[in-house]
KOLTI-378086 format. One record per atom (N, C-alpha, C): residue number from 1; chain; atom name; x, z, y. Coordinates in nm, 2 decimals. Atoms other than C-alpha are relative to their C-alpha. Example, Ala and Ser with C-alpha at 12.3 -4.5 7.8 and 13.67 -1.06 7.14 Angstrom:
<pts>
{pt 1,"A","N",{0.09,0.00,-0.12}} {pt 1,"A","CA",{1.23,0.78,-0.45}} {pt 1,"A","C",{0.09,0.00,0.12}} {pt 2,"A","N",{-0.09,0.00,-0.11}} {pt 2,"A","CA",{1.37,0.71,-0.11}} {pt 2,"A","C",{-0.08,0.08,0.11}} 
</pts>
This chain:
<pts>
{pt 1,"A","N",{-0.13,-0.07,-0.02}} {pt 1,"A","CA",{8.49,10.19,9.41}} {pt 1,"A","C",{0.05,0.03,-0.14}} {pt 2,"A","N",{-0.04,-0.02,0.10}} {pt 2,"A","CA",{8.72,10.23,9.13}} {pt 2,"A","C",{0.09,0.13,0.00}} {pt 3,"A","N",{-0.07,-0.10,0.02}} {pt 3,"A","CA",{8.84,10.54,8.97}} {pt 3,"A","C",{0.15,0.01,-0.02}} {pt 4,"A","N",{-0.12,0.02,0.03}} {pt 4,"A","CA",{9.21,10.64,8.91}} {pt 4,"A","C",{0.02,-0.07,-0.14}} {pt 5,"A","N",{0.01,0.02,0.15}} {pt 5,"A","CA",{9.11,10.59,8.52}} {pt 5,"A","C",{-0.03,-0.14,0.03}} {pt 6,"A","N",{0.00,0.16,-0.03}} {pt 6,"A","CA",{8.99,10.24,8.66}} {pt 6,"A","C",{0.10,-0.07,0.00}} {pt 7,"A","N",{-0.12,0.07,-0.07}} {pt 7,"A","CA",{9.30,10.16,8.85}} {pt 7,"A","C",{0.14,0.02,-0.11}} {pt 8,"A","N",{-0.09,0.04,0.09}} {pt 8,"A","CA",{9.53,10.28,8.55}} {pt 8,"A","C",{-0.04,-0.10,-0.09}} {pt 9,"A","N",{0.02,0.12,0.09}} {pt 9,"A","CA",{9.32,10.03,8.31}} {pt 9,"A","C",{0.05,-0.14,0.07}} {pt 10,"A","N",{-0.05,0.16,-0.05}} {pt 10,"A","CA",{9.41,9.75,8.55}} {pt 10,"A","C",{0.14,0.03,-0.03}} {pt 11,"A","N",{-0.11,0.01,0.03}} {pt 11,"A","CA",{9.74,9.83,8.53}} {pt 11,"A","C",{0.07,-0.02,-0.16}} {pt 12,"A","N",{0.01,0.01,0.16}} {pt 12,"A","CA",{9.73,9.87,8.16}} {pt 12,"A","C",{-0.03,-0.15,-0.05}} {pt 13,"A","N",{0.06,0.11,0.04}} {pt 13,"A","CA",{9.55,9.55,8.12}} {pt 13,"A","C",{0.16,-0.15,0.04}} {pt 14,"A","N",{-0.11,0.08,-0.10}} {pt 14,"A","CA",{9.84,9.36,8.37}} {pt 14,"A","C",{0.12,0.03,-0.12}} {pt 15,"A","N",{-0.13,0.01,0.03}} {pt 15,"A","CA",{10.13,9.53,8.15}} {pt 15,"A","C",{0.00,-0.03,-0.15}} {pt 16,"A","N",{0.00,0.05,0.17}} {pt 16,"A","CA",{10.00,9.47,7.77}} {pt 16,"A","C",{0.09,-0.08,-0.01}} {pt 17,"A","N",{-0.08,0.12,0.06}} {pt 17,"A","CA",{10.14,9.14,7.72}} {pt 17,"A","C",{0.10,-0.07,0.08}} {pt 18,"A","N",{-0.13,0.04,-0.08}} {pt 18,"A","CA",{10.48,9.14,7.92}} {pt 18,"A","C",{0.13,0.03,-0.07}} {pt 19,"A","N",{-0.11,-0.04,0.06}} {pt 19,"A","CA",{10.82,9.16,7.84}} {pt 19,"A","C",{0.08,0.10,0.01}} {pt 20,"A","N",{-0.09,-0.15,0.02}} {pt 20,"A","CA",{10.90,9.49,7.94}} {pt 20,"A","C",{-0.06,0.09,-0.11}} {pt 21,"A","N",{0.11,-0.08,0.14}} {pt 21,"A","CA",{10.60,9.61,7.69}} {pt 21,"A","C",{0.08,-0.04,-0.09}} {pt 22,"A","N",{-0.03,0.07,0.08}} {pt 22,"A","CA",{10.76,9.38,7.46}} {pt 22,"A","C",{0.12,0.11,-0.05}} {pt 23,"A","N",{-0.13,0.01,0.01}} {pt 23,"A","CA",{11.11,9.51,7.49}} {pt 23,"A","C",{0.01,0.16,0.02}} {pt 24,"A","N",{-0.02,-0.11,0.02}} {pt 24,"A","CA",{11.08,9.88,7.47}} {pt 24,"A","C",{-0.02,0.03,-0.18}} {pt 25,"A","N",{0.04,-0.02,0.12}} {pt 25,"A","CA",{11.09,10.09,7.14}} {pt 25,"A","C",{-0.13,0.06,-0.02}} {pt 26,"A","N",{0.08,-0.06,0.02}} {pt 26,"A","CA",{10.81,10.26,7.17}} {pt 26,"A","C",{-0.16,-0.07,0.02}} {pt 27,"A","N",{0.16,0.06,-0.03}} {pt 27,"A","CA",{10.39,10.24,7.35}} {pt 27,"A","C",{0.02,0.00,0.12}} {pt 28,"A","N",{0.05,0.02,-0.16}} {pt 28,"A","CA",{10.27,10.15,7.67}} {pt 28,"A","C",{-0.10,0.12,-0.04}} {pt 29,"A","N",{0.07,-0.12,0.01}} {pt 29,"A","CA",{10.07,10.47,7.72}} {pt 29,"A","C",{-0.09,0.01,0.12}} {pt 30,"A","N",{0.09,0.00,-0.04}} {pt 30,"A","CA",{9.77,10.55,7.96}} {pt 30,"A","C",{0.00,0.16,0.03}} {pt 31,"A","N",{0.00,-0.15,-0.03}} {pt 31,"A","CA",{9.83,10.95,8.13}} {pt 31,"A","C",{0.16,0.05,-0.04}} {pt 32,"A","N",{-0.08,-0.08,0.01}} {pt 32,"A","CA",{10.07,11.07,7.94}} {pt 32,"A","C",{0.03,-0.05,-0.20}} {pt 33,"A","N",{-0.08,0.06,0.14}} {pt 33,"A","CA",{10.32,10.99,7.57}} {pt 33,"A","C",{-0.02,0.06,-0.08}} {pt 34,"A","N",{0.00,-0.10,0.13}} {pt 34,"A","CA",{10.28,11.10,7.21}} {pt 34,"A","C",{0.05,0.14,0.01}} {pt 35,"A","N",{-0.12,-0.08,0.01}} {pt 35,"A","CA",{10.38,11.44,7.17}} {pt 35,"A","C",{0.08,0.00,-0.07}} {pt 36,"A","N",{-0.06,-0.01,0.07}} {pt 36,"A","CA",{10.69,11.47,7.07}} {pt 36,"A","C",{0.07,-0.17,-0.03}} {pt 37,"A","N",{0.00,0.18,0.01}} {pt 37,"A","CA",{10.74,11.07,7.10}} {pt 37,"A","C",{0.21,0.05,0.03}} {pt 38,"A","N",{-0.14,0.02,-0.06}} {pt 38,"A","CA",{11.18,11.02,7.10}} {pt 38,"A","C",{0.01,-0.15,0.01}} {pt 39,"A","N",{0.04,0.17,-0.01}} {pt 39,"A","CA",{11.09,10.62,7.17}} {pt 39,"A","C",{0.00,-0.02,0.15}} {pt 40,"A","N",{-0.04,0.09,-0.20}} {pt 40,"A","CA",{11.12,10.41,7.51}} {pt 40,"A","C",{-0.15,-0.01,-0.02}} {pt 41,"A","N",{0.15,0.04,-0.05}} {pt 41,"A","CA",{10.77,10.47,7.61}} {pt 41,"A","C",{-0.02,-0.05,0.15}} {pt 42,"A","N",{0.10,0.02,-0.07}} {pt 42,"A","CA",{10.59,10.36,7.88}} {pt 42,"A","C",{-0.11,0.07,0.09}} {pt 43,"A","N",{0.16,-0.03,-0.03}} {pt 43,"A","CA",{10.34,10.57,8.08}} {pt 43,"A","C",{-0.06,-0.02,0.13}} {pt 44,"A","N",{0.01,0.03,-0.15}} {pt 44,"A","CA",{10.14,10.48,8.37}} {pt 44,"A","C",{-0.11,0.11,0.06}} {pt 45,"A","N",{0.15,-0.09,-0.03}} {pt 45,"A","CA",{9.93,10.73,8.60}} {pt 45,"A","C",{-0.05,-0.03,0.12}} {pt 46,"A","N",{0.06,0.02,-0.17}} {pt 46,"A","CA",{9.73,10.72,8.91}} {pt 46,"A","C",{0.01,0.04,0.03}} {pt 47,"A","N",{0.00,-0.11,0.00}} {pt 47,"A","CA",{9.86,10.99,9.11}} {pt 47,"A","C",{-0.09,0.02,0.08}} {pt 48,"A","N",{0.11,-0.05,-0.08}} {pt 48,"A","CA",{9.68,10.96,9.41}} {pt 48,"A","C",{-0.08,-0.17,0.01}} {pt 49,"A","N",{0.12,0.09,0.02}} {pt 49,"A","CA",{9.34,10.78,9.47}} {pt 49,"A","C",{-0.06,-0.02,0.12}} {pt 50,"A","N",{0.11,-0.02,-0.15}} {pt 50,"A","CA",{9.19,10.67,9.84}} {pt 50,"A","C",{-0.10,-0.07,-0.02}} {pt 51,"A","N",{0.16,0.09,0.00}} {pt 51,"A","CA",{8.80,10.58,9.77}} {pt 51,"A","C",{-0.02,-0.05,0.15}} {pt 52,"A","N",{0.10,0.11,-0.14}} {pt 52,"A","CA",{8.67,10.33,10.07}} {pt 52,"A","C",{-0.06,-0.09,-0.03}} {pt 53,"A","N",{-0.03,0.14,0.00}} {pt 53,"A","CA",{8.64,10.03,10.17}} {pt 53,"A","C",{0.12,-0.07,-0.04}} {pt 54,"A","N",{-0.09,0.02,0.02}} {pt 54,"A","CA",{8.94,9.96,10.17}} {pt 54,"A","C",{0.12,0.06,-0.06}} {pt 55,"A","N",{-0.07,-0.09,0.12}} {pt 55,"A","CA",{9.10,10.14,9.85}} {pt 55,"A","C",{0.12,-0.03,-0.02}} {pt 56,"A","N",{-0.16,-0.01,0.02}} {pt 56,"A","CA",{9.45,10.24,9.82}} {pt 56,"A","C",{0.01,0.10,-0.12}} {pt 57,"A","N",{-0.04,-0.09,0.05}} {pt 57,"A","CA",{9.62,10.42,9.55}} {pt 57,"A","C",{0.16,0.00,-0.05}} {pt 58,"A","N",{-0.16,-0.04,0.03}} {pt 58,"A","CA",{9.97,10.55,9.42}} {pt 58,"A","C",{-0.01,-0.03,-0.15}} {pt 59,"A","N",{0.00,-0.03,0.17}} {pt 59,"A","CA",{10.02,10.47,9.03}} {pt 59,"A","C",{0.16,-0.05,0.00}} {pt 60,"A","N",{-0.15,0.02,0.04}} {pt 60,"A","CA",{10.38,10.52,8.92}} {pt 60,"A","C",{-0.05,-0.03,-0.19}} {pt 61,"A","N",{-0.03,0.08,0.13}} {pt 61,"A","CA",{10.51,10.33,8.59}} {pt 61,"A","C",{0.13,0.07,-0.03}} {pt 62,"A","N",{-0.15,-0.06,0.06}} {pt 62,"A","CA",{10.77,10.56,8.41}} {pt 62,"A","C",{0.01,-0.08,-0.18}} {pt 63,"A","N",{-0.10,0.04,0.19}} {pt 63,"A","CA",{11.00,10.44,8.11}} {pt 63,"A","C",{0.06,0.10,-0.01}} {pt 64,"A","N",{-0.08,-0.16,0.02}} {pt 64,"A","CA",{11.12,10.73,7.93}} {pt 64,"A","C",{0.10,-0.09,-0.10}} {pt 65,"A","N",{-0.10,0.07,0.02}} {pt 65,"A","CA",{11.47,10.63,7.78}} {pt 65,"A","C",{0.11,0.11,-0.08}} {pt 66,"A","N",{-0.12,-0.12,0.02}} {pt 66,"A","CA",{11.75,10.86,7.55}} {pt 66,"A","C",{0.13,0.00,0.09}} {pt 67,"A","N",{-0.13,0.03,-0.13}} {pt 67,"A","CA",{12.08,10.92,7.74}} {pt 67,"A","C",{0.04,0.03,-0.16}} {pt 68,"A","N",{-0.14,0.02,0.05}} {pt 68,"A","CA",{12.37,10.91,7.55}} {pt 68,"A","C",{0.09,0.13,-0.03}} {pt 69,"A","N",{-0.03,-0.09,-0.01}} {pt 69,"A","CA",{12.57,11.22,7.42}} {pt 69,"A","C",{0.15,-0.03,0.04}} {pt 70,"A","N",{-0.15,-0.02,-0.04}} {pt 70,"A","CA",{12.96,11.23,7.57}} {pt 70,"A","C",{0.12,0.13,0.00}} {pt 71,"A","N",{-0.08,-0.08,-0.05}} {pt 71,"A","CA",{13.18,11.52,7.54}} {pt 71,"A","C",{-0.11,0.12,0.01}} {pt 72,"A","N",{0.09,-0.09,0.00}} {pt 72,"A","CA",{12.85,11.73,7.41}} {pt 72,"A","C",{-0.09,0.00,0.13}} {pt 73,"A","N",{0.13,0.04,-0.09}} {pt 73,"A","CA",{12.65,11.61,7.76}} {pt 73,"A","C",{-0.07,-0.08,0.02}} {pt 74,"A","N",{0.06,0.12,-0.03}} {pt 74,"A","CA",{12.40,11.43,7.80}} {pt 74,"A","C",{-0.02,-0.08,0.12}} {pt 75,"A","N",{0.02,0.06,-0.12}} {pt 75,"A","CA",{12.43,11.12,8.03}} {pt 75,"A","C",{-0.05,-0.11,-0.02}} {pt 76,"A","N",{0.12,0.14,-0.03}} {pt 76,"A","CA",{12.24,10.82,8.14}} {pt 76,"A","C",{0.07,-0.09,-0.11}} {pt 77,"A","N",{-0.09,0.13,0.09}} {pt 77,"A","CA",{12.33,10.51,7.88}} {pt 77,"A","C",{-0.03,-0.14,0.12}} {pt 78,"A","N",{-0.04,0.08,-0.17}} {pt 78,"A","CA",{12.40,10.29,8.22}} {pt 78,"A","C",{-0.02,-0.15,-0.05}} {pt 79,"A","N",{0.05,0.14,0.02}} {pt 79,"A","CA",{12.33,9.96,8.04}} {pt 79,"A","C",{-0.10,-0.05,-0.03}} {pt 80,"A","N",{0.11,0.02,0.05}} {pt 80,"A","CA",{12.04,10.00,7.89}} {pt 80,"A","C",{-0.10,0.05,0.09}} {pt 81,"A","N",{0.07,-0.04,-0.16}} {pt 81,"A","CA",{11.90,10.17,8.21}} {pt 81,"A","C",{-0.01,-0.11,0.09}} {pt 82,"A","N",{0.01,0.11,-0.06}} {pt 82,"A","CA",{12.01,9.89,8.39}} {pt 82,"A","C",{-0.08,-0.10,-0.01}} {pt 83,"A","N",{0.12,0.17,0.04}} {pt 83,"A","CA",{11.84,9.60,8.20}} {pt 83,"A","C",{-0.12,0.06,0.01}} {pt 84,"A","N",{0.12,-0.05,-0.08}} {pt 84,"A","CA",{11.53,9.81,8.22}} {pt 84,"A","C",{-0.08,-0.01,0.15}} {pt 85,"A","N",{0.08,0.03,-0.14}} {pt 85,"A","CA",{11.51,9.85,8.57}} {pt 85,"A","C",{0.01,-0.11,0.03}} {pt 86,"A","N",{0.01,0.09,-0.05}} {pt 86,"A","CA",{11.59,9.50,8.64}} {pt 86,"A","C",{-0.11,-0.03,-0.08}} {pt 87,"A","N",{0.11,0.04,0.05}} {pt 87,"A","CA",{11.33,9.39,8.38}} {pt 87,"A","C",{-0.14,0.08,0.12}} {pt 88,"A","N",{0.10,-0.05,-0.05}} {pt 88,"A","CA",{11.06,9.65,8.54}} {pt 88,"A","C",{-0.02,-0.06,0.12}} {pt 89,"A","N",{0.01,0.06,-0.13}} {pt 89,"A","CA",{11.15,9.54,8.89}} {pt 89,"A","C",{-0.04,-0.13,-0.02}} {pt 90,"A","N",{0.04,0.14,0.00}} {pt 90,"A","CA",{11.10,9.19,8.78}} {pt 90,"A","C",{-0.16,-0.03,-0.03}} {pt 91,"A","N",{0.14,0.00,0.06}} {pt 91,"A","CA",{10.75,9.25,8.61}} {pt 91,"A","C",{-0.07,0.06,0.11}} {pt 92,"A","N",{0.07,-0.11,-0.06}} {pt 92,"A","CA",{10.64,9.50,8.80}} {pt 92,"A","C",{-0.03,-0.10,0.17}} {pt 93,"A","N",{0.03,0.11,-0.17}} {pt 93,"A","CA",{10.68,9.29,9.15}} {pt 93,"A","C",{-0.10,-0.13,-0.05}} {pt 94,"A","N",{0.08,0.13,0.07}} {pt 94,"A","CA",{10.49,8.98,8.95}} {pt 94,"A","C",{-0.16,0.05,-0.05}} {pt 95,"A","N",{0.14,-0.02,0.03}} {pt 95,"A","CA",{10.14,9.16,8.91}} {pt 95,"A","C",{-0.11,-0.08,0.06}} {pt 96,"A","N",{0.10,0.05,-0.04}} {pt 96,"A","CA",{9.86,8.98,8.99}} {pt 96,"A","C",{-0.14,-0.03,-0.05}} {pt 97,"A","N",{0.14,-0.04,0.06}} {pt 97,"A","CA",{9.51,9.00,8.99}} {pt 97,"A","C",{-0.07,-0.07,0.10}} {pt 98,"A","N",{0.03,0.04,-0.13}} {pt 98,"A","CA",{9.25,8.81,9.19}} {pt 98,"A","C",{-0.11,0.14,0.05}} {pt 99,"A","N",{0.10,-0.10,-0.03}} {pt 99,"A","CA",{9.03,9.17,9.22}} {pt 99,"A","C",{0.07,0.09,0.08}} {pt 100,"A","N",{-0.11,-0.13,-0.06}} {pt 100,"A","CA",{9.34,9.40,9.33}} {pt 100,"A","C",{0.12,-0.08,0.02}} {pt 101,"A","N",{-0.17,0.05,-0.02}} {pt 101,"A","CA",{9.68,9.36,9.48}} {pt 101,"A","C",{0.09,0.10,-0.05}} {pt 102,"A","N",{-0.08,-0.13,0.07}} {pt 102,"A","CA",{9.99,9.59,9.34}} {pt 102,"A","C",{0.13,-0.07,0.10}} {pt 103,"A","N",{-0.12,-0.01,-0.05}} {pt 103,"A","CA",{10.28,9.61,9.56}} {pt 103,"A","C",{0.17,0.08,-0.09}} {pt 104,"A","N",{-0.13,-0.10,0.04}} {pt 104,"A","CA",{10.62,9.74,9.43}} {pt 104,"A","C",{0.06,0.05,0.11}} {pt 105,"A","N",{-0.04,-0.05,-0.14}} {pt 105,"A","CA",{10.74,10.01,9.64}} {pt 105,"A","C",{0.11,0.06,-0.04}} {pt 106,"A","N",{-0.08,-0.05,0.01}} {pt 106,"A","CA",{11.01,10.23,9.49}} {pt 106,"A","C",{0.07,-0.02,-0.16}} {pt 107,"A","N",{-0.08,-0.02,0.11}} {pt 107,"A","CA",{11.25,10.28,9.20}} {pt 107,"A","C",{0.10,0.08,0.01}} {pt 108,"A","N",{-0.10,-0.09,0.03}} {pt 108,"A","CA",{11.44,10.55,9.05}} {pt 108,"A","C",{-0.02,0.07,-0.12}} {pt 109,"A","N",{-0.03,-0.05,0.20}} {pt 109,"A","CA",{11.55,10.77,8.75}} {pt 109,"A","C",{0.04,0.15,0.02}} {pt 110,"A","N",{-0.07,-0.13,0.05}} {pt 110,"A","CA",{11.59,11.12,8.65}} {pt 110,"A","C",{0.01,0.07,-0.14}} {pt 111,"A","N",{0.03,-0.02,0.18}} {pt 111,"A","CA",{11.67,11.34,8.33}} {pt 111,"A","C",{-0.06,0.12,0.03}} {pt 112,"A","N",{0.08,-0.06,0.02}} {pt 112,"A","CA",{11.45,11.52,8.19}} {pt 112,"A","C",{0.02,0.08,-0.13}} {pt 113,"A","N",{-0.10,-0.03,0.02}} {pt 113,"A","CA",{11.63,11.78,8.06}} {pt 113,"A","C",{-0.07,0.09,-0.15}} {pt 114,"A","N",{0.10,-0.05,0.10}} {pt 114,"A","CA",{11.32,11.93,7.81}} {pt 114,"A","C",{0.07,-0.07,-0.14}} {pt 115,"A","N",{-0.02,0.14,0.10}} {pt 115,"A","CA",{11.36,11.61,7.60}} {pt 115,"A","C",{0.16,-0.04,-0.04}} {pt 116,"A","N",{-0.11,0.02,0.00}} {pt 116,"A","CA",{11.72,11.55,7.63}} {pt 116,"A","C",{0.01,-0.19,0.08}} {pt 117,"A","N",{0.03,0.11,0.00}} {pt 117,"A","CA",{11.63,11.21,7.78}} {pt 117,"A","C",{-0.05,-0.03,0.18}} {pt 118,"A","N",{0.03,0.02,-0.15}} {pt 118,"A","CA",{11.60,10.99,8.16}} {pt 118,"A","C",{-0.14,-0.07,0.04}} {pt 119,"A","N",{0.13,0.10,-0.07}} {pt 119,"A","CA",{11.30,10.86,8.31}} {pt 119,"A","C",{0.02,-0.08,0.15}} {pt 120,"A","N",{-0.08,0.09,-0.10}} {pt 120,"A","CA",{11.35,10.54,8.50}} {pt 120,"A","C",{-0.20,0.00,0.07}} {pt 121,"A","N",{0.15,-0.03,-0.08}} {pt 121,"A","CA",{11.01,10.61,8.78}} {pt 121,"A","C",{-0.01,-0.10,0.07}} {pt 122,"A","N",{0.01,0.10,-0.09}} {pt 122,"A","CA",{10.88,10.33,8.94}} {pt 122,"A","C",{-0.16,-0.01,0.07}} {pt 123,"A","N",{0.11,-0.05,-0.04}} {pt 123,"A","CA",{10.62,10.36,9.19}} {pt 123,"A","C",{-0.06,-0.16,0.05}} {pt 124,"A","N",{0.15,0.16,-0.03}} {pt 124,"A","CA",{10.30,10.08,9.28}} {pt 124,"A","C",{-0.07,0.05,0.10}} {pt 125,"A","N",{0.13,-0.03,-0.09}} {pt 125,"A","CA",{10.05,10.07,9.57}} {pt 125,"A","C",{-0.07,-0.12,-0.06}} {pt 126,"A","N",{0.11,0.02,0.07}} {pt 126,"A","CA",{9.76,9.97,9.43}} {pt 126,"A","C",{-0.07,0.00,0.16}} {pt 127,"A","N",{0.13,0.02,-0.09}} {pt 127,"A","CA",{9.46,9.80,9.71}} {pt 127,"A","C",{-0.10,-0.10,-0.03}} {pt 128,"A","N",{0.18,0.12,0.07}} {pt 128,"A","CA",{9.14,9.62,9.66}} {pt 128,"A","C",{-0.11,0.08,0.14}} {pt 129,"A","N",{0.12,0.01,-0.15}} {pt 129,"A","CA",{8.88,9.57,9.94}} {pt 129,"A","C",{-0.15,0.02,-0.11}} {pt 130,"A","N",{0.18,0.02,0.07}} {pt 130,"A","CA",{8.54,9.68,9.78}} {pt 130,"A","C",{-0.14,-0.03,0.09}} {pt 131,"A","N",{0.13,0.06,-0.06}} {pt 131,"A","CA",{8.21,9.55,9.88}} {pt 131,"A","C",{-0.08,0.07,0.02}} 
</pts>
């Protein structure tokens, strides 16, 4: 049975050498981003974990992203959000492994008002049949 720490390395391993890694400013990251990071990271976590036979888990894939200042507020930069999530959705649906399967299930974005900056959240089911 594999741990959450397992199931984010597979995912880690699957997003290294893609073009959404490629095409951010920042790191693909593993828990959680530099502190202090103002770069287009990456982070992936495992939230939830079902040990079996037949193992499920939840691992969302956030891109963190600056918004844009307008009129002293900060709002989404709507173009560069967009090519994002089509990239992610495109990658993200294209995992494959012959050990595990990764479904794409959701997509969405909020700001995160600490940072001044939106996170585009994209959620995975993660299953693998153990022996």
């Amino acid at each position: 049975m594999k741990t959450s720490i397992d199931i984010t390395d597979d995912i880690y391993e699957a997003l290294v050498q893609t073009s959404l890694t490629a095409e951010v400013s920042g790191e693909l990251c593993k828990g959680a981003r530099r502190h202090g990071s103002k770069n287009e990271d990456i982070v992936i976590s495992c939230a939830a974990n079902s040990p079996a036979q037949s193992q499920s888990a939840v691992v969302y894939v956030n891109i963190y992203t600056a918004g844009i200042t307008i009129d002293g507020q900060t709002e989404r930069d709507f173009p560069r959000m967009r090519e994002l999530s089509k990239m992610a959705m495109r990658v993200l649906s294209h995992i494959r492994d012959r050990a595990f399967r990764v479904v794409f299930d959701t997509q969405g974005d909020e700001y995160v008002e600490a940072t001044n900056e939106y996170v585009i959240t994209n959620r995975l089911l993660y299953q693998i049949i153990n022996e």
